[in-house]
N, C-alpha and C positions, 0 to 999 in steps of 0.2 A: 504494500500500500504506500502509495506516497504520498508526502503531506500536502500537497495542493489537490487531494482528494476534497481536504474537509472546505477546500475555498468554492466562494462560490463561483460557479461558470458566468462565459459573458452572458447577459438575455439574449444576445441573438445566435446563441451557441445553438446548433442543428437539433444536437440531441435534446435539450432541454424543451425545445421549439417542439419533437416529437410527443417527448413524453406529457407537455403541458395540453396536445392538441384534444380537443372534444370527439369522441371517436362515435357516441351517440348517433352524429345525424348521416354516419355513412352508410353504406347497404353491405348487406353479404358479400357480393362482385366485390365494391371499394376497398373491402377487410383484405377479402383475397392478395387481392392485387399491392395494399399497401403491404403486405406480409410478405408476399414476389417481391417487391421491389428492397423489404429490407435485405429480404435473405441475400439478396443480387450484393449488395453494398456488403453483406458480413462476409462471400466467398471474394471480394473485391478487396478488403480490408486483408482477410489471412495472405492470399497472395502477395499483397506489400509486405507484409511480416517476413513471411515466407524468403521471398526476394530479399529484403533486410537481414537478416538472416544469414543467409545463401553469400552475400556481399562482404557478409564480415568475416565469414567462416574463412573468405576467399584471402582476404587482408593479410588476417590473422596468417594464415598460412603461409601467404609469399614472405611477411616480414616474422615468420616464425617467434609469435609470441610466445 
């Protein structure tokens, strides 16, 4: 955990933006579809990781940490 856990986010921070949004007046399709669209964004995010990663392991290696 890191301590800029307990800080609070900008307001117009994306995820805050989601979790604040009213989910009430969407339809089933809308649910779906925003649920597709986060999942798309979380296999988007590991990928970066993944890569990140993958880029250090590389570093690490040529300059034999």
């Amino acid at each position: 955990m890191s301590p800029d856990d307990d800080l609070p986010r900008r307001a117009d921070d994306v995820l805050v933006v989601l979790a604040r949004q009213d989910l009430d007046p969407l339809s089933v399709e809308e649910l779906h579809a925003r649920i597709a669209g986060l999942e798309a964004e979380i296999v988007r995010t590991r990928r970066k990781i993944e890569g990140a990663v993958n880029h250090r392991a590389t570093a690490d290696a040529l300059f034999k940490r």
